[in-house]
Each structure stands twice: as structure tokens, then as C-alpha cells.
C-alpha positions as CSV (number, residue, x, y, z in Angstrom):
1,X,-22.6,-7.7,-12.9
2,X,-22.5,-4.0,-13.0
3,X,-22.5,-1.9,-16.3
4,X,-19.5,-0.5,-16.9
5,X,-18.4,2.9,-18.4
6,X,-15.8,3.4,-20.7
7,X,-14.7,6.9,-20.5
8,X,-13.5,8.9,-24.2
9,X,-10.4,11.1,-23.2
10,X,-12.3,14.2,-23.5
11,X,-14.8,13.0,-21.3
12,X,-12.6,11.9,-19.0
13,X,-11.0,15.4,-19.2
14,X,-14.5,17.0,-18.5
15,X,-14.8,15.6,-15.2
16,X,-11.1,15.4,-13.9
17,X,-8.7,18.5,-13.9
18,X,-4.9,17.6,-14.1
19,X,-4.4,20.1,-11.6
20,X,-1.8,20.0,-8.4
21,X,-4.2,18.3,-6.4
22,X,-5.1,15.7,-8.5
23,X,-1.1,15.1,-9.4
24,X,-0.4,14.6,-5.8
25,X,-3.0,12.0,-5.2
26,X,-1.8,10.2,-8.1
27,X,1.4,10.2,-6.7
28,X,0.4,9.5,-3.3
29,X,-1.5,6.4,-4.8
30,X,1.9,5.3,-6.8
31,X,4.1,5.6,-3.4
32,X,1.2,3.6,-1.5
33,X,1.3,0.9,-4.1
34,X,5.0,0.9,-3.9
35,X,5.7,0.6,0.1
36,X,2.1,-0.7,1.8
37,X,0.2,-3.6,1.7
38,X,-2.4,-2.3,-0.7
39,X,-5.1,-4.5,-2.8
40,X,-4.5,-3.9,-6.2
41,X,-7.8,-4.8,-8.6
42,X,-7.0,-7.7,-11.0
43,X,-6.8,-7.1,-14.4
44,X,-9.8,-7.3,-16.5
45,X,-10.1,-9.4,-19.5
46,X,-12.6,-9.8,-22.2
47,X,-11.9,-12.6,-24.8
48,X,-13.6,-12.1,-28.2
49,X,-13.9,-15.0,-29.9
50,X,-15.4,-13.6,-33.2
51,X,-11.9,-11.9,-33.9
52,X,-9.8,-14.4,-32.3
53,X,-8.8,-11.3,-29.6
54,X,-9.4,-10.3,-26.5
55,X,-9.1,-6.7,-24.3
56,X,-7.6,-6.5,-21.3
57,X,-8.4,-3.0,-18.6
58,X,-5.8,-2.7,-16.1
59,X,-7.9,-1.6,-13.2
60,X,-6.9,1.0,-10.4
């Protein structure tokens, strides 16, 4: 199984501008989802045991 990355916010903001372009494909990905046959990743889920919890990633 891959590694994966958790991102911080500010990190995330490093890398990504919230700028027009990246507005519109969120948006294009939200009317996709909403009108095609897409495949939509399941959601992820960890259970931790030790706390009697768990954490669950909605993918996109």
C-alpha cells in the first residue's frame, strides 16, 4: 500500500492557488459528479482501536 500524505492547510495553500482557474475546475468536477456517470473513490477509514475511534478521509 502506498504512503500517503496528509497535507497542513498552509501547505496545501503553497502548492494550490484559489485562483479562477482552479474555481472553475472545482466546479466543473461538482457538475460532473452531479449529471455523469463518474467513479467516485470510497471513503477511507482508519479504526483506532487504542482510543476506541476511528478517522474517516472522504476521497476525491
Amino acid at each position: 500500500m502506498p504512503d500517503i500524505k496528509i497535507l497542513t492547510e498552509a501547505e496545501l495553500r503553497r502548492v494550490l492557488a484559489l485562483d479562477l482557474d482552479t474555481v472553475e475546475c472545482v466546479e466543473k468536477a461538482f457538475k460532473l459528479l452531479a449529471t455523469r456517470d463518474v467513479v467516485m473513490p470510497p471513503i477511507l477509514s482508519f479504526h483506532v482501536a487504542e482510543y476506541n475511534g476511528e478517522v474517516d478521509v472522504k476521497t476525491a
